[in-house]
VOGURO-844490 format. One record per atom (N, C-alpha, C, O): x, y, z; residue in one letter. Coordinates in steps of 0.001 Angstrom, whole numbers, plus 500000, padded with zeros to 6 digits. Layout:
N
XYZa;...
//
This chain:
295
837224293933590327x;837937292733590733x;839118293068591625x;840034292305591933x;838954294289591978x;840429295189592666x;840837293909594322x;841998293708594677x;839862293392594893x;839754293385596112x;839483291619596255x;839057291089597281x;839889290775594790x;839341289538594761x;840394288452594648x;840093287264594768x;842033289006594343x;842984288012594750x;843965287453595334x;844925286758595002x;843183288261597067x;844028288059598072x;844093286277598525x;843299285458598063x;844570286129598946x;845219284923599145x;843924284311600498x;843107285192600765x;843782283372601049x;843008283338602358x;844419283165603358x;844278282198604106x;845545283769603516x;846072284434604426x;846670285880604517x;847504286402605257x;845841286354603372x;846225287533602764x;847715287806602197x;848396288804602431x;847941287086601679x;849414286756600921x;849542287959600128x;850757288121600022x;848966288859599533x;849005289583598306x;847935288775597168x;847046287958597408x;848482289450595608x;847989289398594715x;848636288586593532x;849770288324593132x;847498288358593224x;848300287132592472x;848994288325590965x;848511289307590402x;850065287698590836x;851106288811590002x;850378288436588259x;850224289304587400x;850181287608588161x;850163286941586823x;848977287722585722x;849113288367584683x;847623287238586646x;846797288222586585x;846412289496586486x;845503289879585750x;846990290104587117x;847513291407587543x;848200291784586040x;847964292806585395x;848979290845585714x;849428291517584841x;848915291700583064x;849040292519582153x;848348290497583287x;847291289912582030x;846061291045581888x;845504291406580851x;845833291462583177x;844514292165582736x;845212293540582688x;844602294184581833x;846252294328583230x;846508295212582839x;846754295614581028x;846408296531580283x;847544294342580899x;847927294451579521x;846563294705578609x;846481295558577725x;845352293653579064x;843786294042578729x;842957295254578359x;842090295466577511x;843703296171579569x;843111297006580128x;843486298338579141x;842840299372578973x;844844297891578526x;845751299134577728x;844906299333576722x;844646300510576471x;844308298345575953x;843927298322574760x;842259298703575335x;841432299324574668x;842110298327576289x;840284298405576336x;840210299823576419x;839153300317576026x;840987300497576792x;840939302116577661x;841421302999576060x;841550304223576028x;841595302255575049x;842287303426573514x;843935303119573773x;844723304027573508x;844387301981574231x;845853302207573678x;846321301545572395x;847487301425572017x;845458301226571923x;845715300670570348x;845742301773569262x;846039301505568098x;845254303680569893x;845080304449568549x;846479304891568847x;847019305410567871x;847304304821570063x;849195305158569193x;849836303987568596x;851067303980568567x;849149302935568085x;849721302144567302x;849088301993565838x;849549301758564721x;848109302179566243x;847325302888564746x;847555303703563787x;847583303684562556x;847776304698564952x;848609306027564026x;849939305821563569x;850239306626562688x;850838305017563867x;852297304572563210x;852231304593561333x;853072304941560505x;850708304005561178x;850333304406559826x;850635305174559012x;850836305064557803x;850691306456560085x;849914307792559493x;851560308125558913x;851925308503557800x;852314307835560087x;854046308426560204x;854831307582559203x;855438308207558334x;854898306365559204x;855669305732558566x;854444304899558073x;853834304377559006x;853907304635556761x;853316303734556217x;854093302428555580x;854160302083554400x;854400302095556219x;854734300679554929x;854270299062555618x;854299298931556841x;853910298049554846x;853382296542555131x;853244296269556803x;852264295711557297x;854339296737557537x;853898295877559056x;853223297154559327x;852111296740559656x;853153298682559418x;852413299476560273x;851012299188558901x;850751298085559382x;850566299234558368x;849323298974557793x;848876297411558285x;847717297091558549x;849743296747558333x;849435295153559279x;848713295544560904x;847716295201561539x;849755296357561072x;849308296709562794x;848090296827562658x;847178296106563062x;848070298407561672x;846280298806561536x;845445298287561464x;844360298517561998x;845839297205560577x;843928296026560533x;844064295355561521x;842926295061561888x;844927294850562309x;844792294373563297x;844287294749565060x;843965293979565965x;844386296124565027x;843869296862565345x;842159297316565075x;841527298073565811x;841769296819564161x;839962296912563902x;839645296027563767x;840273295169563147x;838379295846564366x;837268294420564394x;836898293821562716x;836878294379561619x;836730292926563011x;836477292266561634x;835019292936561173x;834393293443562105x;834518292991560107x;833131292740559572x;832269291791560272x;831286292159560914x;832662290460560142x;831482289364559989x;832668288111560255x;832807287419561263x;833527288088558863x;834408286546559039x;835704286785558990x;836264287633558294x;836489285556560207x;837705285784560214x;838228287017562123x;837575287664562942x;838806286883562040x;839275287797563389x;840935288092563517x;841991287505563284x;840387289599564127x;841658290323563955x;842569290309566086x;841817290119567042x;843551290454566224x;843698290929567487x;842584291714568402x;842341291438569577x;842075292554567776x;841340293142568577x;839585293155568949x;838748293818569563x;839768291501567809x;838500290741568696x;838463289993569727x;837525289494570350x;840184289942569918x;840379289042571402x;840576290015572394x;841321289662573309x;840071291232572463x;840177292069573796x;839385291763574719x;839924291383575758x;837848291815574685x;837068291728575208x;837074290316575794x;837371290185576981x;836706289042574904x;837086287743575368x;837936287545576616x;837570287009577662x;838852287942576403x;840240288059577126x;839876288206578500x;840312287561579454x;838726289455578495x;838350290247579413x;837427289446580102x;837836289348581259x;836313288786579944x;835752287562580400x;836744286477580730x;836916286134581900x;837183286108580059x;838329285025580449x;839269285187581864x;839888284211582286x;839316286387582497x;839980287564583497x;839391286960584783x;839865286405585774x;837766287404584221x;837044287374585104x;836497286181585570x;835834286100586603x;836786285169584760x;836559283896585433x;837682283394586420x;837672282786587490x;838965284080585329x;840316283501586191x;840523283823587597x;841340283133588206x;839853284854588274x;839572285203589558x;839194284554590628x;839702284468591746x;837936283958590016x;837110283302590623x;837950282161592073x;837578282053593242x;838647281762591661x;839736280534592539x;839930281492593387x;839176281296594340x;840755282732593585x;841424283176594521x;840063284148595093x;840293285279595522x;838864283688595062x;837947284721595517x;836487284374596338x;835929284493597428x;836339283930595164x;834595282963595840x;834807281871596134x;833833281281596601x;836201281025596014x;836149280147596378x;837366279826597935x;837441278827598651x;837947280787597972x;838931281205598961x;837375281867600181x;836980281380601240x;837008282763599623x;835372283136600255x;834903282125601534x;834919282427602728x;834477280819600927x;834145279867601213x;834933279139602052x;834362278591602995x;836131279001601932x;836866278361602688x;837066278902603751x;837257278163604717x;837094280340603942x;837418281494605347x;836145281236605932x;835992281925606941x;835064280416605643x;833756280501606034x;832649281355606059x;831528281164606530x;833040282154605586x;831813283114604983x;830554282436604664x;830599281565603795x;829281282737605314x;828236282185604825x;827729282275603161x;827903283322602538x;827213281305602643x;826707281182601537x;825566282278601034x;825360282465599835x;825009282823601845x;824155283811601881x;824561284677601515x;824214285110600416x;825665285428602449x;826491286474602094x;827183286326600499x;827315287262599711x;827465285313600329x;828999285666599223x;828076285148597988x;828680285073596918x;826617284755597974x;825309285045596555x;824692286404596697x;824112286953595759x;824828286942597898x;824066288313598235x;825170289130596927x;824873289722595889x;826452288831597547x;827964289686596954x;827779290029595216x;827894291086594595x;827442288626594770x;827354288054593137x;826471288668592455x;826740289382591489x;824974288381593029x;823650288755593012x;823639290682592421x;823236291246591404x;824312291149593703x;824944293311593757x;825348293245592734x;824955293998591843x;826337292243592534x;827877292789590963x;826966292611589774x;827134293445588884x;826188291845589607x;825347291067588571x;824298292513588249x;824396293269587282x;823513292576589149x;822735294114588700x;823141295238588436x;822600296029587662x;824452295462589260x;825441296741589181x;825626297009587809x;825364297979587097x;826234295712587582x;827185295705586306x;825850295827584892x;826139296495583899x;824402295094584982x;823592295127583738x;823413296449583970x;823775297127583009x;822858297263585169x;822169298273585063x;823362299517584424x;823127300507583732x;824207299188584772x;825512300834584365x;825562300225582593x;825764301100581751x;825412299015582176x;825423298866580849x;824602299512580188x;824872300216579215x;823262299280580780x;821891299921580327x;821372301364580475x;820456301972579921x;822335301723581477x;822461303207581043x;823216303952580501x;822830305117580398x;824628303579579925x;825299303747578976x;824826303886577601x;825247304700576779x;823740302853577398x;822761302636576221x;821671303607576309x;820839303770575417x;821696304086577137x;820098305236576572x;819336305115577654x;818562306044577885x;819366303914578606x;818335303640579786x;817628304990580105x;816458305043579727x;818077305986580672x;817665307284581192x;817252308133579866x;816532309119580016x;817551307884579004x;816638308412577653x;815064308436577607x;814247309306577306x;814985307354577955x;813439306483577942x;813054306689576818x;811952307160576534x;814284306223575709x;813723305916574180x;813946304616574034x;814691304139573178x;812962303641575318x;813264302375575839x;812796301480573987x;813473300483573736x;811900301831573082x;811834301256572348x;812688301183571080x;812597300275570254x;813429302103571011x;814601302152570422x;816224302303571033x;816984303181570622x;816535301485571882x;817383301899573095x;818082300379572198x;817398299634571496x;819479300229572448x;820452298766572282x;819717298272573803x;819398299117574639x;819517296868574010x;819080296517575589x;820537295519575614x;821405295866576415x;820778294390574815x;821681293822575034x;823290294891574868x;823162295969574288x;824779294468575433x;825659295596576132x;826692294555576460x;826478293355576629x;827999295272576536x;829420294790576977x;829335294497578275x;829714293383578638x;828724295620579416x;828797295643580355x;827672294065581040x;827993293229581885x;826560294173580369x;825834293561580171x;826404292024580450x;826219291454581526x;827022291513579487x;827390290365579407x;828070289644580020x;828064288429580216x;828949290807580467x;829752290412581491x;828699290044583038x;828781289056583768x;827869291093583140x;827094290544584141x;826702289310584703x;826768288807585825x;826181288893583355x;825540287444582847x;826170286629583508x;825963286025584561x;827313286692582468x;828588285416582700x;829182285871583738x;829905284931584069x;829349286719584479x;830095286706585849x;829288285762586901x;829797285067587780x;827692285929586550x;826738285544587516x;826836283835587023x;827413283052587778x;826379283462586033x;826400281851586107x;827960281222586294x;828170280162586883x;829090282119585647x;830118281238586483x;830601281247587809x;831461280433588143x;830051282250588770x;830215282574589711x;829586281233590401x;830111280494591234x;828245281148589769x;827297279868590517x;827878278409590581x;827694277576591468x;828816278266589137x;829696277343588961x;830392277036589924x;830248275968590519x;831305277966590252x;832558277670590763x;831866277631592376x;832116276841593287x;831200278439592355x;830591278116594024x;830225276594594476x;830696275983595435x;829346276186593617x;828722275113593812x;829453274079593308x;829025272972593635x;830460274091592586x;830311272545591560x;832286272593591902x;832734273441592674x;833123271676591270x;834157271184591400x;835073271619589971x;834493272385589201x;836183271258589669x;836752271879588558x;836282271224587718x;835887271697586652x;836214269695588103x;835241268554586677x;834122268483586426x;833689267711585571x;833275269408587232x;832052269417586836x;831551270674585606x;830663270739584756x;833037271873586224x;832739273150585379x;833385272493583757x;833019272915582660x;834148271668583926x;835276271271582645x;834076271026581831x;833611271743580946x;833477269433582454x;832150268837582054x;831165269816581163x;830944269568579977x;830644270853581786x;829490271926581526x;830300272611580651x;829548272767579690x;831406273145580351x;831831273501579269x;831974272803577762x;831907273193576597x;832209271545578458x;832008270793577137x;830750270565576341x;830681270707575120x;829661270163577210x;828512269779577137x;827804271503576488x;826946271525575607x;828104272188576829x;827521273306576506x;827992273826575404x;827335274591574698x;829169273458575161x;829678274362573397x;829145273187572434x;828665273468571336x;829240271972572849x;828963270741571550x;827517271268571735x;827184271578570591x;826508271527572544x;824743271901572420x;825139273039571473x;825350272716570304x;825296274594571889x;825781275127570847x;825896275262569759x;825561276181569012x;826418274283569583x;827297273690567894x;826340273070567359x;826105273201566157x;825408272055568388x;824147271263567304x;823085272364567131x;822702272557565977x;822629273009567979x;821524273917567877x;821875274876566273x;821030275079565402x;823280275327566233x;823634276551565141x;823471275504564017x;822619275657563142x;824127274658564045x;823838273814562795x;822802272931562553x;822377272745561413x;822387272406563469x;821012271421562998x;819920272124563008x;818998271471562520x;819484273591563484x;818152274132563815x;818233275065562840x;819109275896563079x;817485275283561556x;817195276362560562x;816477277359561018x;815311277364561414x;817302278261560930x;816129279768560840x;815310279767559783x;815647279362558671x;813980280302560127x;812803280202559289x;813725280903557974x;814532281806558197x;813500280390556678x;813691280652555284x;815222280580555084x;815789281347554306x;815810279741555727x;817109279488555503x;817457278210556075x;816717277845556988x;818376277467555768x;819065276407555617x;819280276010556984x;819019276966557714x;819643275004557628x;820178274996558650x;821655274670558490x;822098273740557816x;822499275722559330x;823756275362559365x;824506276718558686x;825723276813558526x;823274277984558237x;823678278498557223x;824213279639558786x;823653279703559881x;825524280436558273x;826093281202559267x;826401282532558746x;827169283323559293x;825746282741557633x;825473284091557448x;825105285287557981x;824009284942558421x;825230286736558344x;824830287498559153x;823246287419559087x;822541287592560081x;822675287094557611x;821232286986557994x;820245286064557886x;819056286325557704x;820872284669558028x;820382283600558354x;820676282520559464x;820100281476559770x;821921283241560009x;821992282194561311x;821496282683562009x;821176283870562079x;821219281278563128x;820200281169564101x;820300281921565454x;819672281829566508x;821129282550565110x;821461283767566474x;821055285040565817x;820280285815566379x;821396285200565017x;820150286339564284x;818589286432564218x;817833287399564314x;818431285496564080x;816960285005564214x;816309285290565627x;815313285997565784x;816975284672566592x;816536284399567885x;816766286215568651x;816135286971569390x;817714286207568100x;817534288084568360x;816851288555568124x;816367289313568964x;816307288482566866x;815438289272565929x;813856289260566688x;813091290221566773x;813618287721567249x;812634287857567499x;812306288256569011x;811151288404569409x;813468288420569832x;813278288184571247x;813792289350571938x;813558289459573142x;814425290186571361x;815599291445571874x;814874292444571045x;814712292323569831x;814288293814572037x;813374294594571615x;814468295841571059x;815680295738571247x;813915296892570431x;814848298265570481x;815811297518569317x;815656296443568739x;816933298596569209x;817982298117567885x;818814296971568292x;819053296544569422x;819232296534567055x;820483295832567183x;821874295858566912x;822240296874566319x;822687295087567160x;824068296293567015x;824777296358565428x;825605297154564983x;823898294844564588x;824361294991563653x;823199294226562558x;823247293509561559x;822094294902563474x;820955295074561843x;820153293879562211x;819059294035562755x;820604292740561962x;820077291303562009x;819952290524562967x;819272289503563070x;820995291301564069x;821032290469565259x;822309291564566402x;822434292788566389x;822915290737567095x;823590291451568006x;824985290889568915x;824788289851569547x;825952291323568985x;826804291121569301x;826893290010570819x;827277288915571231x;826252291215571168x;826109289841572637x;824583289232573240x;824194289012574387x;824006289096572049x;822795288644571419x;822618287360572959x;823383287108573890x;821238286819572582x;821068285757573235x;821691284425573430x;822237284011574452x;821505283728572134x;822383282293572101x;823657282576572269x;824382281738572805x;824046283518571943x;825950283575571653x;826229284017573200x;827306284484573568x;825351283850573866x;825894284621575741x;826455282931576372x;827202282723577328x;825968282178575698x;826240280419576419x;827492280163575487x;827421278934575509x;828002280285575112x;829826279984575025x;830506281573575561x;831723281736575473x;829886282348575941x;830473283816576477x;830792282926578152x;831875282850578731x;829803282502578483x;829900281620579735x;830869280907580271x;831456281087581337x;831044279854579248x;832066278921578787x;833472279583578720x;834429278930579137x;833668280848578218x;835009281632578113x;835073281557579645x;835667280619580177x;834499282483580346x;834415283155581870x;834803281703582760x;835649281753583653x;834144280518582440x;834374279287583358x;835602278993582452x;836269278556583390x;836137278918581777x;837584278479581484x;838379279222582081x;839106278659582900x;838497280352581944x;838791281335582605x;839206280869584331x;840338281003584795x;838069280335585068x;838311279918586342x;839023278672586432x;839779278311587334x;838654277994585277x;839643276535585008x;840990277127585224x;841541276984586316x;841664277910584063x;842674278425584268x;843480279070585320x;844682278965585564x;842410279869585977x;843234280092587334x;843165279137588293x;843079279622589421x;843173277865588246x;842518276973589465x;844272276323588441x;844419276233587222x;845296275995589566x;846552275398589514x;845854274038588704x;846051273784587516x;844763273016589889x;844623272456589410x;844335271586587839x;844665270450587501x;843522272755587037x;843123272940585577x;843365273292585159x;842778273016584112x;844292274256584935x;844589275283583729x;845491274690582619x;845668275238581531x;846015273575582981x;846499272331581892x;845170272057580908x;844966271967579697x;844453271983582036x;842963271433581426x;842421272405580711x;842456272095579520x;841950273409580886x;841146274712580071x;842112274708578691x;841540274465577628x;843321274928578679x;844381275104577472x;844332273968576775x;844900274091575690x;843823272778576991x;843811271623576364x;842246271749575691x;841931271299574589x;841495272359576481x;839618271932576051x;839716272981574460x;839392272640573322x;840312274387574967x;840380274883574040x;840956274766572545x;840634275358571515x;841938273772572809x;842743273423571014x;842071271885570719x;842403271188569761x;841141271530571654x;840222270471571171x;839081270983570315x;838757270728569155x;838438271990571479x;837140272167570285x;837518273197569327x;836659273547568518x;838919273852569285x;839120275119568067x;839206273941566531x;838654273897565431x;840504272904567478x;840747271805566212x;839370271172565755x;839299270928564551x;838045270807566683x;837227269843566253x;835829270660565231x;835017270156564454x;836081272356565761x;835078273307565198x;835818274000563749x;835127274439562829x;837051274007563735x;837524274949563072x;837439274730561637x;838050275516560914x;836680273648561045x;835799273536559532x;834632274365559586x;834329274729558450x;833709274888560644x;832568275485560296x;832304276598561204x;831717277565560718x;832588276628562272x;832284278001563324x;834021278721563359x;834184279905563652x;834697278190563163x;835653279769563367x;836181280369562855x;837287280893562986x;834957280387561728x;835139281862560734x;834725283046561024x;835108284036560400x;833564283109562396x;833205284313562219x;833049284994563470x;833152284329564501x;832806286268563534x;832934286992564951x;831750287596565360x;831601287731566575x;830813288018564559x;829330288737565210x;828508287923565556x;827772288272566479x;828305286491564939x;827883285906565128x;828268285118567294x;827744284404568149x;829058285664567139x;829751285368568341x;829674283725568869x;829260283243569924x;830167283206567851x;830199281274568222x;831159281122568683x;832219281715568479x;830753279736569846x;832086279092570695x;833579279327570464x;834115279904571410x;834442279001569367x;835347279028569004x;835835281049569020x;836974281414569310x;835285281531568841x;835505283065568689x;835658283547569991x;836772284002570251x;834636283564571058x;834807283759572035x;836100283222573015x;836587283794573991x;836508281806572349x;837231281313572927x;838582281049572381x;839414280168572601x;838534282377571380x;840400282281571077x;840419283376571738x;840855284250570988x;840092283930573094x;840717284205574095x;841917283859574797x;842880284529575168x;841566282425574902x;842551281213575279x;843746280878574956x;844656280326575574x;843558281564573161x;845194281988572673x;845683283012573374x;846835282590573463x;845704284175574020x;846021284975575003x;846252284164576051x;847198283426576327x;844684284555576886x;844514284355578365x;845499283391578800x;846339283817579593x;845585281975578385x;846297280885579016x;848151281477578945x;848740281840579963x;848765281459577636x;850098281486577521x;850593283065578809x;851459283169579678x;849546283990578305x;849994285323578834x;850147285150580324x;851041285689580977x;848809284021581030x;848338283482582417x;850382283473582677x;850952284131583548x;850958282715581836x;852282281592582441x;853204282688581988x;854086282913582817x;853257283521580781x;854118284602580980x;854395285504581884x;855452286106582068x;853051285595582633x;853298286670583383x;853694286116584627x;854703286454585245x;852978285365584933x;853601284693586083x;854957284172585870x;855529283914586930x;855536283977584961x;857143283572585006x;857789285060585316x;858630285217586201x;857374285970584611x;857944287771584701x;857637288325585878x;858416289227586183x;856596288069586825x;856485288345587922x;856808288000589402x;856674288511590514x;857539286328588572x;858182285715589949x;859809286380589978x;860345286570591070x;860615286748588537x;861703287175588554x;861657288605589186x;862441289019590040x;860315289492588472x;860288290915589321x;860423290329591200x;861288290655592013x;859778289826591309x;859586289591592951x;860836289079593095x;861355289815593935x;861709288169592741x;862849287658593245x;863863288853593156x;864500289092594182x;864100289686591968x;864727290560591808x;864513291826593087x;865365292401593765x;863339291928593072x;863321292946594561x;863689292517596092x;864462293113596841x;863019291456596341x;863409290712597186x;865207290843597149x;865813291100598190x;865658290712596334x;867366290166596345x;868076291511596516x;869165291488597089x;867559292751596059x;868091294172595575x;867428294556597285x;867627295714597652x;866771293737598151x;865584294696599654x;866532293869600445x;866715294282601590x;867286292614600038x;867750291985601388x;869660292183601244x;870486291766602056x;869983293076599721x;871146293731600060x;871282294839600495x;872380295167600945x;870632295378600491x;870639297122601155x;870555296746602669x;870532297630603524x;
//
């Protein structure tokens, strides 16, 4: 995304961002094991707090460091405004800037899939679904979004797509179980893995960035562009404490399952951090600016 939030007069980079995903980036790269280890040195209630917060949940409930990744989709949607759609406006043909999407989209599944074993060719026991993976996905359909459609149409499709979601997990029973049941081995994203995603899974029954759970992964990535679009990002921060408040009796308990609401307490980050940083980055810039025009 190094090369995606120049301005269409080449203004620079947008600071905010910049700074959101760095902060992302600390924890994605291992900067959470020198806070881990504080444990080791001084043990008492907040450094053992840090620690679990610092590891992924089991199954129910979520810790900080299930909102890394999210976050990280959420990034990558937030781009989108100052990029494919700035793209478009410089006139770049449409050809070109799906050719652009189309590259990142294979780039990005195929380096997932060989991370996983691809070049092993222990293709029948290989993970196929991947981090890198998903991001692919959702870079590619919100990319198509924001190309084609308006901020109310992506708002729209977000909505429409987490409430489908929400009826499918709860009204559609996996064979020998209940419908609605959200157990690691009876919900319906387990199932649909089970039967459709070849080779292992990441957690027995099903898979992290499994099939059904990739359509609110989507939904993160297009909020994400809500958010960076001036116009919406009132809007994305609002969709999100609607459906956390309207889900949060039955889906946002859990994290492997990877349902709407999980993916999308990103939004507790992404949005506030979006306006922190950009408030911290207009004072850095004013502050240099003021310290470049006294010298």
């Amino acid at each position: 995304m190094d090369d995606e939030q120049q301005g269409s007069s080449g203004r620079g980079r947008v600071l905010s961002i910049d700074a959101l995903r760095g902060f992302d980036m600390f924890w994605i790269i291992g900067g959470g094991a020198v806070f881990e280890s504080l444990v080791k040195i001084w043990p008492n209630a907040v450094t053992r707090t840090i620690h679990e917060q610092l590891e992924h949940v089991v199954w129910e409930g979520f810790h900080f460091e299930d909102l890394i990744f999210p976050t990280f989709l959420f990034l990558v949607g937030a781009v989108m405004p100052y990029s494919l759609t700035r793209r478009l406006e410089q006139g770049q043909s449409s050809r070109v800037i799906h050719w652009r999407v189309i590259r990142r989209t294979v780039l990005l599944i195929l380096f997932g899939l060989i991370l996983n074993g691809l070049l092993n060719f222990n293709w029948a026991t290989m993970r196929w679904p991947g981090v890198l993976q998903r991001i692919g996905v959702c870079y590619f359909f919100a990319a198509l979004l924001v190309i084609h459609t308006r901020w109310r149409t992506q708002a729209i499709f977000v909505a429409v797509a987490l409430l489908l979601y929400w009826a499918v997990t709860m009204l559609i029973a996996a064979p020998g179980y209940a419908a609605g049941d959200l157990t690691m081995q009876g919900c319906l994203s387990s199932y649909v893995d089970q039967r459709l995603i070849p080779g292992e899974l990441y957690y027995g029954y099903g898979d992290n960035e499994g099939i059904l759970s990739t359509l609110p992964a989507i939904c993160t990535t297009v909020l994400g562009a809500l958010a960076g679009s001036a116009a919406a990002g009132l809007l994305a921060g609002l969709a999100y404490l609607g459906w956390t408040a309207a889900s949060r009796g039955g889906l946002g308990s859990l994290r492997l399952v990877d349902l709407g609401p999980r993916l999308l307490e990103a939004l507790m980050i992404g949005v506030p951090l979006l306006l922190l940083s950009a408030l911290l980055g207009g004072l850095v810039t004013w502050f240099v600016r003021r310290r470049s025009a006294a010298s």
